[in-house]
Backbone as JSON, one array per atom type, in Angstrom:
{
  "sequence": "XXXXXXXXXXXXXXXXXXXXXXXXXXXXXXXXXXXXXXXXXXXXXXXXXXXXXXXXXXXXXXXXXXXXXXXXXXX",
  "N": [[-11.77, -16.78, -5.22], [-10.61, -18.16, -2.22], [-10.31, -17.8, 0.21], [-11.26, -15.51, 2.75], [-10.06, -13.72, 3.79], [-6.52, -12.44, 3.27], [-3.54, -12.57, 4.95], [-0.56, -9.96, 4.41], [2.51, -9.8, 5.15], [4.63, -7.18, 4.71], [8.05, -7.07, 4.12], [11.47, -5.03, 4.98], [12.96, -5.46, 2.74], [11.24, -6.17, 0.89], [9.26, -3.57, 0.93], [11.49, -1.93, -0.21], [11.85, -2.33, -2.72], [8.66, -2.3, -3.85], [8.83, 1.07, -3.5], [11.11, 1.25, -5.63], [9.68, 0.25, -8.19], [8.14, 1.45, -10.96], [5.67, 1.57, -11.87], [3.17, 1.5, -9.85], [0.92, 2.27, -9.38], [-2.37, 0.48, -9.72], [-4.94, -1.86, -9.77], [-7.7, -3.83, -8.42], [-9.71, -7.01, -8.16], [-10.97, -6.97, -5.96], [-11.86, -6.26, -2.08], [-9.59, -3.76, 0.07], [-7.57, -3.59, 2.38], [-5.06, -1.69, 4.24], [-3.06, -1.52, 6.59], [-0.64, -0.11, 8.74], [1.7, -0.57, 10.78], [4.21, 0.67, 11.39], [6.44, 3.45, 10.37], [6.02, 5.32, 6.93], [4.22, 5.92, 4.24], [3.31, 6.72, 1.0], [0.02, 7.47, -0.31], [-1.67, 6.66, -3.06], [-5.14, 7.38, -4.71], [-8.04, 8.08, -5.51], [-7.04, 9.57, -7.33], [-5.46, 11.63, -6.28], [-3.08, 11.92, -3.9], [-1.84, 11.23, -0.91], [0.13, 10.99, 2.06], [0.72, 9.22, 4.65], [1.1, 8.76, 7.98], [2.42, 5.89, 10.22], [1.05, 5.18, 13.23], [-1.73, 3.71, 11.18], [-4.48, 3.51, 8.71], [-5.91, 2.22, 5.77], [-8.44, 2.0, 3.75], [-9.69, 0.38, 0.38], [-11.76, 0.27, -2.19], [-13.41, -2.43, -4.02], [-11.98, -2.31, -7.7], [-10.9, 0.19, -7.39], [-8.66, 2.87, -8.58], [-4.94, 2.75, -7.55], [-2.27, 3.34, -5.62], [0.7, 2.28, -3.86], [3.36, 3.96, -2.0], [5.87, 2.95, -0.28], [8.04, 4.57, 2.04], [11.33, 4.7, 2.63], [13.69, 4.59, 5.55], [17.15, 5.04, 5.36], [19.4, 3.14, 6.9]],
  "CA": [[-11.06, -16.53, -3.98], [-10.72, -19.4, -1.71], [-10.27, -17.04, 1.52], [-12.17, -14.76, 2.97], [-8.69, -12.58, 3.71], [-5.0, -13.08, 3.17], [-2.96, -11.24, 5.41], [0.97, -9.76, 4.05], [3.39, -8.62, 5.79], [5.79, -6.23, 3.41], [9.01, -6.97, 5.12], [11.93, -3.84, 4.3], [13.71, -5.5, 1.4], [10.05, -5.99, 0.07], [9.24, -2.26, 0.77], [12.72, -1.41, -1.15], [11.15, -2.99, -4.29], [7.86, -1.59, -3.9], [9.61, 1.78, -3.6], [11.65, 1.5, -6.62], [8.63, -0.04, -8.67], [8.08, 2.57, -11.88], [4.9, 1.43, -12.09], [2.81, 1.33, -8.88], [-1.18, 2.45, -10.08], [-2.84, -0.71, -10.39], [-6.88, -2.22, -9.71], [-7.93, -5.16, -7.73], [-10.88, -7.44, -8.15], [-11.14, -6.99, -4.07], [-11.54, -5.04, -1.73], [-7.9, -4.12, -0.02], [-7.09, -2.88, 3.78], [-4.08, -1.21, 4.34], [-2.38, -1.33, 8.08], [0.71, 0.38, 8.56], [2.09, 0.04, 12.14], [5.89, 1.16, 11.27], [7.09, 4.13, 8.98], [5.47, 5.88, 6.06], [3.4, 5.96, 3.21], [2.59, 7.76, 0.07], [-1.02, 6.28, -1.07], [-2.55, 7.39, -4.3], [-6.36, 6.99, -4.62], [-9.05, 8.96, -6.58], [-6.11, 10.66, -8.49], [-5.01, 12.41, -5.22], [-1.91, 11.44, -3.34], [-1.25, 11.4, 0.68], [1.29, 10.68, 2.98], [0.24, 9.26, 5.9], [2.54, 8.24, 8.98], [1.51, 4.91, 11.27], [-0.43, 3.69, 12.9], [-2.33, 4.12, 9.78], [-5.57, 2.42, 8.3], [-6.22, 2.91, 4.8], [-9.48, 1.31, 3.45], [-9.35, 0.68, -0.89], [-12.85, -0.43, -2.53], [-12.41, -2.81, -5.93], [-12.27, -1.96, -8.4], [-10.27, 1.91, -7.11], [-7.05, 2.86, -9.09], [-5.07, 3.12, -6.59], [-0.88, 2.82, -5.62], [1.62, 2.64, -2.29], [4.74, 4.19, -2.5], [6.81, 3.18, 1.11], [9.77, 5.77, 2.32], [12.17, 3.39, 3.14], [14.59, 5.24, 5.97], [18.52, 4.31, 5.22], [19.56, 2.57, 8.21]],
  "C": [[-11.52, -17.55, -2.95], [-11.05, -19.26, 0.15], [-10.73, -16.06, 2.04], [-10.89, -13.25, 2.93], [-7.38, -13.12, 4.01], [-4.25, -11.81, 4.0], [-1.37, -10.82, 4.91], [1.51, -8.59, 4.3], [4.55, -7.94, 4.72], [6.95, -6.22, 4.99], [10.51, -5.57, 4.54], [12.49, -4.03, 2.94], [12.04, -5.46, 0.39], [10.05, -4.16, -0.22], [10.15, -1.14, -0.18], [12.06, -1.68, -2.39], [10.2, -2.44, -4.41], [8.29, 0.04, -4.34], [10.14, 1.93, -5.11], [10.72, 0.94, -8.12], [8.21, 1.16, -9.37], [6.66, 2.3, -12.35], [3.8, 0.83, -10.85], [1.19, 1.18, -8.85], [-1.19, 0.94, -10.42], [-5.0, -0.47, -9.48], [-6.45, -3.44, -9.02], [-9.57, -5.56, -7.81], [-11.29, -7.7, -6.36], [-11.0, -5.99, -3.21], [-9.92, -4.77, -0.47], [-8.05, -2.98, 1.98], [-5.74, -2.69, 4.26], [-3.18, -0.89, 6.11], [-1.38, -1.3, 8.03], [1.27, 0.67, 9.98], [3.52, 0.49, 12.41], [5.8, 2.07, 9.81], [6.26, 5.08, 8.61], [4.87, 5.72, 4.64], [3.0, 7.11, 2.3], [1.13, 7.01, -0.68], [-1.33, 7.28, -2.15], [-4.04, 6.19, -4.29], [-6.73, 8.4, -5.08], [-8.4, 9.84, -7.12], [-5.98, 11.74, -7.12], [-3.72, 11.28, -3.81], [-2.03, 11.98, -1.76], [-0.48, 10.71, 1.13], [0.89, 10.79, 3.81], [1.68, 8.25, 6.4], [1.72, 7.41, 9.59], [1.74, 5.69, 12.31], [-1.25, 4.74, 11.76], [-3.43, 3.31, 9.48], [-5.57, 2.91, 6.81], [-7.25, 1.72, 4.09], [-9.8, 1.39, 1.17], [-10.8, -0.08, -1.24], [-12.18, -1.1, -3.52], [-12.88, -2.22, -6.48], [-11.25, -0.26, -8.48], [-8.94, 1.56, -7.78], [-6.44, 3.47, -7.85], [-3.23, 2.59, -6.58], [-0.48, 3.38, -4.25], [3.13, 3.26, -2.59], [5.32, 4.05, -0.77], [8.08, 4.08, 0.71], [10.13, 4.83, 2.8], [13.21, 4.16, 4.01], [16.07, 4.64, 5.98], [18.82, 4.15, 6.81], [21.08, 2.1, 8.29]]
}
């Protein structure tokens, strides 16, 4: 890793994809910070699922199984 941190913005067509993504659980060799200042969220972590609404923080160690599911609101 070349950077100390990469920042990415999930713009809505992203979030649509994420969303429809049948396979979301994954791992990271890093550790992962989650800021959510629009919308909703379903996170999974330690095999327990929440739904949090922004402003949001969500903090992921490596190594954690761990998945996002965005609500995408039809507009």
């Amino acid at each position: 890793m070349d950077n100390l941190f990469h920042i990415f913005k999930v713009s809505l067509d992203e979030a649509r994809k994420i969303a429809e993504s049948p396979d979301r659980v994954h791992i990271h060799d890093f550790e992962e910070l989650i800021v959510g200042i629009e919308g909703e969220l379903e996170h999974f972590i330690d095999f327990k699922a929440e739904r949090l609404v922004s402003p949001l923080i969500s903090f992921v160690t490596k190594g954690k199984v761990h998945g996002v599911k965005p609500f995408v609101k039809q507009q």
